[in-house]
CHARMM-style PDB file with segment names, atoms N, HN, CA, C and O in Angstrom:
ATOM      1  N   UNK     1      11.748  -3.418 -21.483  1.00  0.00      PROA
ATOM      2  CA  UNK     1      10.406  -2.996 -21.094  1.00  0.00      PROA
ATOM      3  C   UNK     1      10.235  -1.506 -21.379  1.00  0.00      PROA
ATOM      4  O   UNK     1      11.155  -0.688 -21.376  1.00  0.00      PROA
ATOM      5  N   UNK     2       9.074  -1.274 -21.603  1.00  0.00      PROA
ATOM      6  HN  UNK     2       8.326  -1.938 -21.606  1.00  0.00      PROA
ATOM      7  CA  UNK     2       9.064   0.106 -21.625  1.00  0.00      PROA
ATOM      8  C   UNK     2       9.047   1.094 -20.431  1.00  0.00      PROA
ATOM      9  O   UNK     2       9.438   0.641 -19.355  1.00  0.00      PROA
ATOM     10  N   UNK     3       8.662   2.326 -20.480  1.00  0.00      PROA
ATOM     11  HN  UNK     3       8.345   2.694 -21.354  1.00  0.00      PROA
ATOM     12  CA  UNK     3       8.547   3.393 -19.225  1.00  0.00      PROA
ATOM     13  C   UNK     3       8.279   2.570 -18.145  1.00  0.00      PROA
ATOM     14  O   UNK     3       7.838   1.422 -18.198  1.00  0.00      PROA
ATOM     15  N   UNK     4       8.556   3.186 -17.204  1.00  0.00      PROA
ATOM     16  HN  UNK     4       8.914   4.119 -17.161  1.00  0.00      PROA
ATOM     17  CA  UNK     4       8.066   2.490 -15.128  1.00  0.00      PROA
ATOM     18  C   UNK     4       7.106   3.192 -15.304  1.00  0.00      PROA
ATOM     19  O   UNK     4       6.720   3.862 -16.263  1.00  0.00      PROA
ATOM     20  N   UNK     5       6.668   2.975 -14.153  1.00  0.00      PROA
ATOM     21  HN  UNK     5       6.981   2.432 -13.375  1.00  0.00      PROA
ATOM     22  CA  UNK     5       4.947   3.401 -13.800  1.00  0.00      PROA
ATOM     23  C   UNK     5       5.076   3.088 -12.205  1.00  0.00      PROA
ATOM     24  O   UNK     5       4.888   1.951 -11.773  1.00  0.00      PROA
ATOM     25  N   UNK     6       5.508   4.511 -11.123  1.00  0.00      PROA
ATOM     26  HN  UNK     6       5.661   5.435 -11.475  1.00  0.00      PROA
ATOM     27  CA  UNK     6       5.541   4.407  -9.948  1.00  0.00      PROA
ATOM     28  C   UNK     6       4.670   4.417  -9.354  1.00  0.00      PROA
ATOM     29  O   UNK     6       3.884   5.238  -9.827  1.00  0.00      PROA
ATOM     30  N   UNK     7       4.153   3.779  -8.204  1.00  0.00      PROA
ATOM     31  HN  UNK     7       4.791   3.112  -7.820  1.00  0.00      PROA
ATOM     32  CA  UNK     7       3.045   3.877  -7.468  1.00  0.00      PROA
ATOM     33  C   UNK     7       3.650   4.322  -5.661  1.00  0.00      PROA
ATOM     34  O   UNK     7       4.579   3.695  -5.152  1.00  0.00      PROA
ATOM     35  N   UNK     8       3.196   5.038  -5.200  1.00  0.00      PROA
ATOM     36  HN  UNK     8       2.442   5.547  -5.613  1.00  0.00      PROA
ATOM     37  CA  UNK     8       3.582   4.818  -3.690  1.00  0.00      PROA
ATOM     38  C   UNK     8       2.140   5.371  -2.725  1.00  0.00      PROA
ATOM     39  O   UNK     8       1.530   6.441  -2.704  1.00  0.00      PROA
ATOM     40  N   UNK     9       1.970   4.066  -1.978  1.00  0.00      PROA
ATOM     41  HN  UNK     9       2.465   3.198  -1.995  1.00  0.00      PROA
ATOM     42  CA  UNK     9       0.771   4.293  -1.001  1.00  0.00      PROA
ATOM     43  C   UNK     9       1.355   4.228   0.617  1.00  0.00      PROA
ATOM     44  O   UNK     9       1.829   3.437   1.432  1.00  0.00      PROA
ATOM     45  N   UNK    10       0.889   5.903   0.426  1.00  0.00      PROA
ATOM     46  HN  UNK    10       0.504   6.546  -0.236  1.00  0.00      PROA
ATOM     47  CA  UNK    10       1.169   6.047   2.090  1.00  0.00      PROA
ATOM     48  C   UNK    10      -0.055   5.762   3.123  1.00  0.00      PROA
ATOM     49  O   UNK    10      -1.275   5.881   3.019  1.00  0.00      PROA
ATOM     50  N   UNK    11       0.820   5.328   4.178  1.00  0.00      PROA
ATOM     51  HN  UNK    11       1.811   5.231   4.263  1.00  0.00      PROA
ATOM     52  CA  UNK    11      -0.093   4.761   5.654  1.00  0.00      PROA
ATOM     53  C   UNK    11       0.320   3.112   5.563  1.00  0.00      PROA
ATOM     54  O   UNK    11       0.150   2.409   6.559  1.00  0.00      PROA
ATOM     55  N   UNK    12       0.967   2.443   4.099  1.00  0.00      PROA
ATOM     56  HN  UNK    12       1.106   3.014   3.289  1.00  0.00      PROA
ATOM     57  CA  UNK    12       1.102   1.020   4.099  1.00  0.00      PROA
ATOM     58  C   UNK    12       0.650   0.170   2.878  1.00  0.00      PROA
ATOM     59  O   UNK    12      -0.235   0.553   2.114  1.00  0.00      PROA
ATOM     60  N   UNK    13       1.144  -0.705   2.777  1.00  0.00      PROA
ATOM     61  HN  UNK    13       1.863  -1.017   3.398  1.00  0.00      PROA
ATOM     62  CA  UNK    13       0.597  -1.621   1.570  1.00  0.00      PROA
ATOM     63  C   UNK    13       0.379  -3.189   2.093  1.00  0.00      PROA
ATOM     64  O   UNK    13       0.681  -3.740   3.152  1.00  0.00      PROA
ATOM     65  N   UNK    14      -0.102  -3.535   1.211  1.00  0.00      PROA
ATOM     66  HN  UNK    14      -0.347  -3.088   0.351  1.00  0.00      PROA
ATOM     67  CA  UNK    14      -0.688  -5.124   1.140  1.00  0.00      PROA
ATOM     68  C   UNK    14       0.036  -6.207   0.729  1.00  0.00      PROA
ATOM     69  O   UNK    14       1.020  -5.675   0.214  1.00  0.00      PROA
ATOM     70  N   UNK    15       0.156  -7.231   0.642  1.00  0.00      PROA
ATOM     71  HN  UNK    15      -0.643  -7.663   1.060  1.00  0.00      PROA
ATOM     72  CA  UNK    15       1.008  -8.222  -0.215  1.00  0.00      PROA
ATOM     73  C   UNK    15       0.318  -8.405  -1.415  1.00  0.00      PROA
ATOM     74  O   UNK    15       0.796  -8.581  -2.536  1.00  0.00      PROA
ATOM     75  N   UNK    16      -1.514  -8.312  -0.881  1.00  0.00      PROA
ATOM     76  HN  UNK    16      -1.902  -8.168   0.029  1.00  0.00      PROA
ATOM     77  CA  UNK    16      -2.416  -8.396  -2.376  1.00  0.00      PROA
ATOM     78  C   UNK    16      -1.755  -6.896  -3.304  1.00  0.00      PROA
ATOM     79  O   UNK    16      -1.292  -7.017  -4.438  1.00  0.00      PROA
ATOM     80  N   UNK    17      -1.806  -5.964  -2.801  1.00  0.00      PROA
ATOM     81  HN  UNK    17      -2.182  -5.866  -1.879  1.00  0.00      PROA
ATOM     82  CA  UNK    17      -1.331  -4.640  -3.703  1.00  0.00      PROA
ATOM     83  C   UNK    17       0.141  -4.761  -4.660  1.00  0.00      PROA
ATOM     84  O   UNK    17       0.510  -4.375  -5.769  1.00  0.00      PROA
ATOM     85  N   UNK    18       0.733  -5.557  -3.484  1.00  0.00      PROA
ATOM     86  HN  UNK    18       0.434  -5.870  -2.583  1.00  0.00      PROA
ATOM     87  CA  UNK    18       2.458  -6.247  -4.420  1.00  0.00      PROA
ATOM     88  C   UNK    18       1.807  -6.968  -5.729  1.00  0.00      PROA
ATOM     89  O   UNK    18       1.787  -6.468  -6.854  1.00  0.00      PROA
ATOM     90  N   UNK    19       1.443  -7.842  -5.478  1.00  0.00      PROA
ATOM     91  HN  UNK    19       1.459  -8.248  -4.565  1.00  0.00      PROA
ATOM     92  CA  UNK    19       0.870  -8.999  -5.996  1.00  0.00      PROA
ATOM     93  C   UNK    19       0.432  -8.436  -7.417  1.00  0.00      PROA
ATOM     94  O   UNK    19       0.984  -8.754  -8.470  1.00  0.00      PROA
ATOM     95  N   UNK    20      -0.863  -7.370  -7.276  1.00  0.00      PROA
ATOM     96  HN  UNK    20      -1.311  -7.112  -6.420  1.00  0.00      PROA
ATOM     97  CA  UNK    20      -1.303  -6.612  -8.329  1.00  0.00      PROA
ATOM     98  C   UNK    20      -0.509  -6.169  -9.195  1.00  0.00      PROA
ATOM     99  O   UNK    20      -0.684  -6.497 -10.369  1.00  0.00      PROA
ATOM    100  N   UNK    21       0.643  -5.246  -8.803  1.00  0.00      PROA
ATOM    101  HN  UNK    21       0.785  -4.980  -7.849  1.00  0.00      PROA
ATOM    102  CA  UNK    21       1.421  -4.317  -9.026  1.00  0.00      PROA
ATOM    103  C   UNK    21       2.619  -5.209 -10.252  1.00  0.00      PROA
ATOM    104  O   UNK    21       3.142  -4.744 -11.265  1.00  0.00      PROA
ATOM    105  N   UNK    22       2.752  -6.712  -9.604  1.00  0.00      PROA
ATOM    106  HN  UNK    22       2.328  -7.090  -8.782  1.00  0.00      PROA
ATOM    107  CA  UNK    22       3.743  -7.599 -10.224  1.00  0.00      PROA
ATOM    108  C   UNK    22       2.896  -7.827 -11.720  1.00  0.00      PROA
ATOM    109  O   UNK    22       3.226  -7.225 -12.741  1.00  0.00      PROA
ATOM    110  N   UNK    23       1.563  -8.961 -11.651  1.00  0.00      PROA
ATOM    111  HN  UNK    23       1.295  -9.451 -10.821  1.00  0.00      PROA
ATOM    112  CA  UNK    23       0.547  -8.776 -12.308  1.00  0.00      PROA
ATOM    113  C   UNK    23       0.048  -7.816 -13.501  1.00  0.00      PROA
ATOM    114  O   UNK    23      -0.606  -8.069 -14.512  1.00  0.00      PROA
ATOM    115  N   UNK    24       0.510  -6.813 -13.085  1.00  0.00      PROA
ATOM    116  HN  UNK    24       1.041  -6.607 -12.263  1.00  0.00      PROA
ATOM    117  CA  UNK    24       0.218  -4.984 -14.167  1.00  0.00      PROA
ATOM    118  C   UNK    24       1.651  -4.959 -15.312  1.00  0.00      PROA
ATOM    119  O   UNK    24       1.725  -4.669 -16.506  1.00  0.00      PROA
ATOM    120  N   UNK    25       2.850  -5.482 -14.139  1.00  0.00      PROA
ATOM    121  HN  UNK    25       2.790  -5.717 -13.169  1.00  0.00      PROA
ATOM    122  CA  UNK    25       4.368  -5.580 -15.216  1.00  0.00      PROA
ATOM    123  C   UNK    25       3.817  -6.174 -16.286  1.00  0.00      PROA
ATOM    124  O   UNK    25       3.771  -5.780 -17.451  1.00  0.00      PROA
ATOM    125  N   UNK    26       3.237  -7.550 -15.596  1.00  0.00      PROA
ATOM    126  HN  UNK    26       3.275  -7.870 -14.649  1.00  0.00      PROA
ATOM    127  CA  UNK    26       3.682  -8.452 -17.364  1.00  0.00      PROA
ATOM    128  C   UNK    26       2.670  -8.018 -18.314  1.00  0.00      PROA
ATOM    129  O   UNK    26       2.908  -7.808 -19.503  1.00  0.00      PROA
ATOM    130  N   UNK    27       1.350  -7.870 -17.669  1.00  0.00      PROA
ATOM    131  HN  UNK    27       1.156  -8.041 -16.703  1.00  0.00      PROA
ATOM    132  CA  UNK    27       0.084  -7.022 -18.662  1.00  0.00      PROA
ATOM    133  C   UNK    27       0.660  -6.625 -19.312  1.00  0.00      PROA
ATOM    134  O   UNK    27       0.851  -6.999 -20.469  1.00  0.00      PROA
ATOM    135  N   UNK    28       1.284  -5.409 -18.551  1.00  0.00      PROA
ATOM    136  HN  UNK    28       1.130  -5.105 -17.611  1.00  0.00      PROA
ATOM    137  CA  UNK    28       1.292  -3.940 -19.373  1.00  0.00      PROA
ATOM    138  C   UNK    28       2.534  -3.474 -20.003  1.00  0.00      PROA
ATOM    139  O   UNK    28       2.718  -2.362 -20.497  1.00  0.00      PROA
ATOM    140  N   UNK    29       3.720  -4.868 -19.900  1.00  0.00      PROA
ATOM    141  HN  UNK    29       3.570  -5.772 -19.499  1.00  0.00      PROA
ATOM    142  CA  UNK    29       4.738  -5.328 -20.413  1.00  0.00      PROA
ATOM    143  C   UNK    29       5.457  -3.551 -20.014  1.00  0.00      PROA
ATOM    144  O   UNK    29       6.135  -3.081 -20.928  1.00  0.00      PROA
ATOM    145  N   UNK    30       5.320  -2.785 -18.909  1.00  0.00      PROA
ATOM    146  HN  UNK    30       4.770  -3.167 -18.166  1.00  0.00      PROA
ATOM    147  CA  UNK    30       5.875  -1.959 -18.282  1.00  0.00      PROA
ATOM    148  C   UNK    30       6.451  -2.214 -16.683  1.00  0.00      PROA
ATOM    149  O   UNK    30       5.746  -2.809 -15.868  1.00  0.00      PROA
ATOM    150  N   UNK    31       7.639  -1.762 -16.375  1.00  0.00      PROA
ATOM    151  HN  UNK    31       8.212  -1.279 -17.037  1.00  0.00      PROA
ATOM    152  CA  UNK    31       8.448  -1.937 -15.294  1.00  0.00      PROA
ATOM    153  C   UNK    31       6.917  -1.520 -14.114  1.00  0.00      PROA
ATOM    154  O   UNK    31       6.586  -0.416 -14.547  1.00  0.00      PROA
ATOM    155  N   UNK    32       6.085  -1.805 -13.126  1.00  0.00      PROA
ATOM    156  HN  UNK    32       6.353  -2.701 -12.774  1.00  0.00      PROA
ATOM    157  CA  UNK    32       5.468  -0.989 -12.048  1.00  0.00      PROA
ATOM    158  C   UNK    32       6.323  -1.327 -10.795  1.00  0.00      PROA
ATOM    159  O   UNK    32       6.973  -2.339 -10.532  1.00  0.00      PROA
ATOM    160  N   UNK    33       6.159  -0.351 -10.209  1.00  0.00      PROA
ATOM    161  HN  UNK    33       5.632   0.471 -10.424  1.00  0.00      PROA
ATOM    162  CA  UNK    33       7.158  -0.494  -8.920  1.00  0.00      PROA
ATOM    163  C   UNK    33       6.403  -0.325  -7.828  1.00  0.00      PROA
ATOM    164  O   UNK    33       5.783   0.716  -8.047  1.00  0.00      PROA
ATOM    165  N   UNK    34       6.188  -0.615  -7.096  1.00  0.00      PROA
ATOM    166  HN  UNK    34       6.692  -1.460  -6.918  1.00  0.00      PROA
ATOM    167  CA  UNK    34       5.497   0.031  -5.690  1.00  0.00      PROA
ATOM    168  C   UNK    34       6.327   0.272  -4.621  1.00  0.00      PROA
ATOM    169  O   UNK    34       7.158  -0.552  -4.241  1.00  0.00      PROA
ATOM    170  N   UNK    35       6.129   1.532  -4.022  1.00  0.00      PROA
ATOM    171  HN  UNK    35       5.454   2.202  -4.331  1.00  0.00      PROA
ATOM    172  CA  UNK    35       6.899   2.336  -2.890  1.00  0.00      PROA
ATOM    173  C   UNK    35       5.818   2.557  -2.249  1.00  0.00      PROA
ATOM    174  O   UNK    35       4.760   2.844  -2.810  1.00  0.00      PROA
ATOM    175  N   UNK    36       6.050   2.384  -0.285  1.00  0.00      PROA
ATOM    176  HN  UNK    36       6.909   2.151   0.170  1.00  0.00      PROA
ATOM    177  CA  UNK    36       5.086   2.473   0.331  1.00  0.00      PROA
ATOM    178  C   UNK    36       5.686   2.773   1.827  1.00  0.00      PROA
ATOM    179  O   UNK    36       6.865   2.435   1.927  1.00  0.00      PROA
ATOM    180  N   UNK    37       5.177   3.272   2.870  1.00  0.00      PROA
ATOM    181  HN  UNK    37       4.219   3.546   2.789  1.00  0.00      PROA
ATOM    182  CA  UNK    37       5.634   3.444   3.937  1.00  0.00      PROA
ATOM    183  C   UNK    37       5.688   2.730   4.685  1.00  0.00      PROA
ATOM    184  O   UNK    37       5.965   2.974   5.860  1.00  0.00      PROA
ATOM    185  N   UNK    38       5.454   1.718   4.251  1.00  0.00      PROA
ATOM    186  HN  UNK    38       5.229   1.519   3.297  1.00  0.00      PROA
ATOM    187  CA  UNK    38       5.269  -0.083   5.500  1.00  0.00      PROA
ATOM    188  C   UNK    38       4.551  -1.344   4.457  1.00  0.00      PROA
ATOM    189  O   UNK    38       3.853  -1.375   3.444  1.00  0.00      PROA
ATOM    190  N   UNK    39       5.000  -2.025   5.110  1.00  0.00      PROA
ATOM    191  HN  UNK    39       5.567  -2.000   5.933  1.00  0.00      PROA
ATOM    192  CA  UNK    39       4.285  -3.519   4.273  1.00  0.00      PROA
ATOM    193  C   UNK    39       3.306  -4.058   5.373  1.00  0.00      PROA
ATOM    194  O   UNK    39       3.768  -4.324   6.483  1.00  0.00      PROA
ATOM    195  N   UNK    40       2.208  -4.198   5.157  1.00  0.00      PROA
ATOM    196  HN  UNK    40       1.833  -3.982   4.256  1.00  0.00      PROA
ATOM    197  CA  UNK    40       1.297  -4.200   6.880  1.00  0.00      PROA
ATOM    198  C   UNK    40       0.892  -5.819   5.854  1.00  0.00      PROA
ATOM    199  O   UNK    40       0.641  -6.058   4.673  1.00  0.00      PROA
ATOM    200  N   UNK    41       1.016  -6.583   7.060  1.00  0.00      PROA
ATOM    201  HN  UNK    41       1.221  -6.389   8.019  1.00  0.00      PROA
ATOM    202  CA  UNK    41       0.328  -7.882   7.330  1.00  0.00      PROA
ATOM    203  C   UNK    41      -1.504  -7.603   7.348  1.00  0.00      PROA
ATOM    204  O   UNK    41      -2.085  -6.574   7.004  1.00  0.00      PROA
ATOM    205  N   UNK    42      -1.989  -8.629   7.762  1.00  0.00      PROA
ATOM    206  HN  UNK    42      -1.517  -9.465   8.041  1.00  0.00      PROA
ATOM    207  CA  UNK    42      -3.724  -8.452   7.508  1.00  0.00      PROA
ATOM    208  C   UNK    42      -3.755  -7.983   9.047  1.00  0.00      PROA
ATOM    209  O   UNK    42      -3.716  -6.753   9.020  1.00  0.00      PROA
ATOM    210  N   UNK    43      -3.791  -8.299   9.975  1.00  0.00      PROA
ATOM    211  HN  UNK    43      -3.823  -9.299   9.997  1.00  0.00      PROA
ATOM    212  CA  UNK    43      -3.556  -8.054  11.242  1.00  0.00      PROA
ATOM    213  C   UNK    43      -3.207  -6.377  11.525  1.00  0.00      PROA
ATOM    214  O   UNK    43      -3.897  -5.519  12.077  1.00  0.00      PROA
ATOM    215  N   UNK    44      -1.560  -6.279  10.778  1.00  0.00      PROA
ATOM    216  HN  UNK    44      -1.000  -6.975  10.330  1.00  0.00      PROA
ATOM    217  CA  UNK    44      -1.621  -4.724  10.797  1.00  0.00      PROA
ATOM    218  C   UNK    44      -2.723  -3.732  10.350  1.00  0.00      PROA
ATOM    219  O   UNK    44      -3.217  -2.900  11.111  1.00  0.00      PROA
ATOM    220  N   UNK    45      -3.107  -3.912   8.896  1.00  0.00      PROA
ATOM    221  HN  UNK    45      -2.706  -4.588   8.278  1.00  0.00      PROA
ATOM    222  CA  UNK    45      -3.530  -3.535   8.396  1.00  0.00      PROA
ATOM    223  C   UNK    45      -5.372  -3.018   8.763  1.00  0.00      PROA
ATOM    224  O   UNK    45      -6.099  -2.149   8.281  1.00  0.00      PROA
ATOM    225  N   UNK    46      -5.560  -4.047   9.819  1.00  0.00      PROA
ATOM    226  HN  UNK    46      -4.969  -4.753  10.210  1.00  0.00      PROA
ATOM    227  CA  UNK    46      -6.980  -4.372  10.537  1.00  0.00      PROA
ATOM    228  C   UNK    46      -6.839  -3.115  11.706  1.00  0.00      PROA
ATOM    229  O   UNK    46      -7.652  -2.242  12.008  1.00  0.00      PROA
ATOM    230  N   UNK    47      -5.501  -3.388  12.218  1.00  0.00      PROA
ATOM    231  HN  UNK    47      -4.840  -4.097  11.973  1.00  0.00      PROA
ATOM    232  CA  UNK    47      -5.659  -2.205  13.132  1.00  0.00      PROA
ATOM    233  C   UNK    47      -5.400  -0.821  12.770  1.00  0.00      PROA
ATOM    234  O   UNK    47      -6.256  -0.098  13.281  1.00  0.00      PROA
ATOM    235  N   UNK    48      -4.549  -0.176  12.086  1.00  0.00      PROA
ATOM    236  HN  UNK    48      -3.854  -0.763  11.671  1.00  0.00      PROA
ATOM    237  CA  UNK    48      -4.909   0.602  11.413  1.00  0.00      PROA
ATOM    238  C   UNK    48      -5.917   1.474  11.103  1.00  0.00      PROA
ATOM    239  O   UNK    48      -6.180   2.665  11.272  1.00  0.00      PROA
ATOM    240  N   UNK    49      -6.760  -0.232  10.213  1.00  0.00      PROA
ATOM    241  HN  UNK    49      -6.546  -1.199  10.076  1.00  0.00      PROA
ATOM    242  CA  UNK    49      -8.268   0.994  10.175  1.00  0.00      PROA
ATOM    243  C   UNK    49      -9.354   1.233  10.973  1.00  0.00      PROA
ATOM    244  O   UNK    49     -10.210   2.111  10.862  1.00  0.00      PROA
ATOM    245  N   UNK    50      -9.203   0.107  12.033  1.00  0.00      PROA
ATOM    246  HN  UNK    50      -8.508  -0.606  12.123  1.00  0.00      PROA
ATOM    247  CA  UNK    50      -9.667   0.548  13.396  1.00  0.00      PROA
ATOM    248  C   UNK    50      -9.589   1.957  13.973  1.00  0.00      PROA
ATOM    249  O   UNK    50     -10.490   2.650  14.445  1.00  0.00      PROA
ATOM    250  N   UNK    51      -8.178   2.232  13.803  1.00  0.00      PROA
ATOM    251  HN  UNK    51      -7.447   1.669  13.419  1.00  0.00      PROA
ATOM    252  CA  UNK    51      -7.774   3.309  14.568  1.00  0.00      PROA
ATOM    253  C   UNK    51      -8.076   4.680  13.948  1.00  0.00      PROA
ATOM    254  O   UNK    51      -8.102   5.697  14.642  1.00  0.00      PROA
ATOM    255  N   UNK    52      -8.297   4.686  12.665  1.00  0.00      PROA
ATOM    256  HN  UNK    52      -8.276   3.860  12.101  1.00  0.00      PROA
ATOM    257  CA  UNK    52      -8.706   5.596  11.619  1.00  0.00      PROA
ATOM    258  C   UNK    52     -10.154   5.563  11.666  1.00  0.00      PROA
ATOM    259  O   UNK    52     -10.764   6.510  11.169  1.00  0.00      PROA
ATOM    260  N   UNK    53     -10.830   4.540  12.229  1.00  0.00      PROA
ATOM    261  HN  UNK    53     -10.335   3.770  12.632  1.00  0.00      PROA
ATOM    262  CA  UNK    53     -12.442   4.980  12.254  1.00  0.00      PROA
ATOM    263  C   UNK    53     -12.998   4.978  13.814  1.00  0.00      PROA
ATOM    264  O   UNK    53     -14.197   4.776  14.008  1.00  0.00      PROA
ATOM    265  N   UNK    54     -12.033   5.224  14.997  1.00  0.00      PROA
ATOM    266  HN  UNK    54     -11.059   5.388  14.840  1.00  0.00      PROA
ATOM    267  CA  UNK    54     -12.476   5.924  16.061  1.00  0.00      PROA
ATOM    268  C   UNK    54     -12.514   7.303  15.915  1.00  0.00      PROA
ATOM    269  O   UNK    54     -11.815   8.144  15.349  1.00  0.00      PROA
ATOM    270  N   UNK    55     -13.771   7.302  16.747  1.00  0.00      PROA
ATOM    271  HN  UNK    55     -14.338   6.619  17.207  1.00  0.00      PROA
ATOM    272  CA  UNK    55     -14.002   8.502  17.177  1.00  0.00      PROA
ATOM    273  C   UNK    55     -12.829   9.558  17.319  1.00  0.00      PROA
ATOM    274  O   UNK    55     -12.671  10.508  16.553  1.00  0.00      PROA
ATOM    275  N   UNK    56     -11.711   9.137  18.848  1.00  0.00      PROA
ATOM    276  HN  UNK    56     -11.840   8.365  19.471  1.00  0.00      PROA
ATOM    277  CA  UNK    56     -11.101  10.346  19.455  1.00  0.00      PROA
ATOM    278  C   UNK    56     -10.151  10.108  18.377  1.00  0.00      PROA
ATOM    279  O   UNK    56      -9.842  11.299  18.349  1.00  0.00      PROA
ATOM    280  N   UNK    57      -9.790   9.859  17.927  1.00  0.00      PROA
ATOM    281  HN  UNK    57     -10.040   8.891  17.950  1.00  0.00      PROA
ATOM    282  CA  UNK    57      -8.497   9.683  17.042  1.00  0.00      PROA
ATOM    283  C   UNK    57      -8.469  10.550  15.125  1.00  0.00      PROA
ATOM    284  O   UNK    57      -9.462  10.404  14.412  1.00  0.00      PROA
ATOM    285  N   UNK    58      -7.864  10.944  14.873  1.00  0.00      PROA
ATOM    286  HN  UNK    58      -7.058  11.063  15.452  1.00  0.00      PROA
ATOM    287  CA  UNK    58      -7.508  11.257  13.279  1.00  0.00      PROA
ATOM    288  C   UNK    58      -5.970  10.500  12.642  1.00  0.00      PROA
ATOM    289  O   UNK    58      -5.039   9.898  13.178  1.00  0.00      PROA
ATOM    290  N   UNK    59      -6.348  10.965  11.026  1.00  0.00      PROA
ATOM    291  HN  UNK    59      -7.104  11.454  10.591  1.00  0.00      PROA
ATOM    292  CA  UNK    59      -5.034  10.554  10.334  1.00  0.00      PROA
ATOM    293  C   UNK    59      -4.255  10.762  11.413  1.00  0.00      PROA
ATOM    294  O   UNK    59      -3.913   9.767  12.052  1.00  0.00      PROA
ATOM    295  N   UNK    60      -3.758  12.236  11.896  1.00  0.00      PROA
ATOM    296  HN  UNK    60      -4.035  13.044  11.377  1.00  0.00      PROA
ATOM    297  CA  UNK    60      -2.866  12.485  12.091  1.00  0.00      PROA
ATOM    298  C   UNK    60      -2.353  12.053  13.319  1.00  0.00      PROA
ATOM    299  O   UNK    60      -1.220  12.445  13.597  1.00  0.00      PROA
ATOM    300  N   UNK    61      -3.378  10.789  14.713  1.00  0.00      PROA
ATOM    301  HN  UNK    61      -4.299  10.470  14.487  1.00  0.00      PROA
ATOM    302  CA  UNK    61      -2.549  10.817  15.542  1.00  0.00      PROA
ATOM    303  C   UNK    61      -1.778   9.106  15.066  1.00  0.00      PROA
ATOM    304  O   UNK    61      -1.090   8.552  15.923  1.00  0.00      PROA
ATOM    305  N   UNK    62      -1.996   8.371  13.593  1.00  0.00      PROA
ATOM    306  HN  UNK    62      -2.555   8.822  12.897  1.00  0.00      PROA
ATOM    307  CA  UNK    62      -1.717   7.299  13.466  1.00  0.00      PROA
ATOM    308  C   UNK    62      -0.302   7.206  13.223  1.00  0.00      PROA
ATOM    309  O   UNK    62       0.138   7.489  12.109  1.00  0.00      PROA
ATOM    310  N   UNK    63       0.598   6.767  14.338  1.00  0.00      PROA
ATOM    311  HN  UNK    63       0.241   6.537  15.243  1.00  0.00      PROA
ATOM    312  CA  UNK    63       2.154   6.671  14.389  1.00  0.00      PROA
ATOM    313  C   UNK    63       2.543   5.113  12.968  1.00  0.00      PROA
ATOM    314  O   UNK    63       2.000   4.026  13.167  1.00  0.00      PROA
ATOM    315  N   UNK    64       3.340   5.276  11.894  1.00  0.00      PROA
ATOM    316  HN  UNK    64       3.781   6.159  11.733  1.00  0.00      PROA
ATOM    317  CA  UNK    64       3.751   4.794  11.218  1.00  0.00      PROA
ATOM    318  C   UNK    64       5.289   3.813  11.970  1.00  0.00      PROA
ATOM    319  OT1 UNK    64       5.984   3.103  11.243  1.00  0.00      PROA
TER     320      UNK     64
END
């Protein structure tokens, strides 16, 4: 294969984002890798952005 092509999404990833990422290899007949700070379920992932679109809360009080 040719060059990798790293991706890493912080706050968490998707199984759809894996999924993509696998999908892009054979396209793009390049290694893609995805690195991420958590693998969040739909559930996780729901709360999360809950917690990111209250009011009292910011990025920064969201514990990983």
């Amino acid at each position: 294969m040719g060059q990798r092509i790293f991706v890493f999404i912080v706050g968490g990833a998707t199984r759809s984002e894996l999924k993509v990422c696998h999908k892009l290899t054979t396209k793009l007949k390049r290694e893609v890798i995805l690195g991420s700070t958590s693998l969040d379920d739909p559930l996780q992932f729901i709360t999360k952005l809950k917690l990111l679109t209250a009011n009292e809360l910011s990025i920064d009080d969201l514990q990983i």
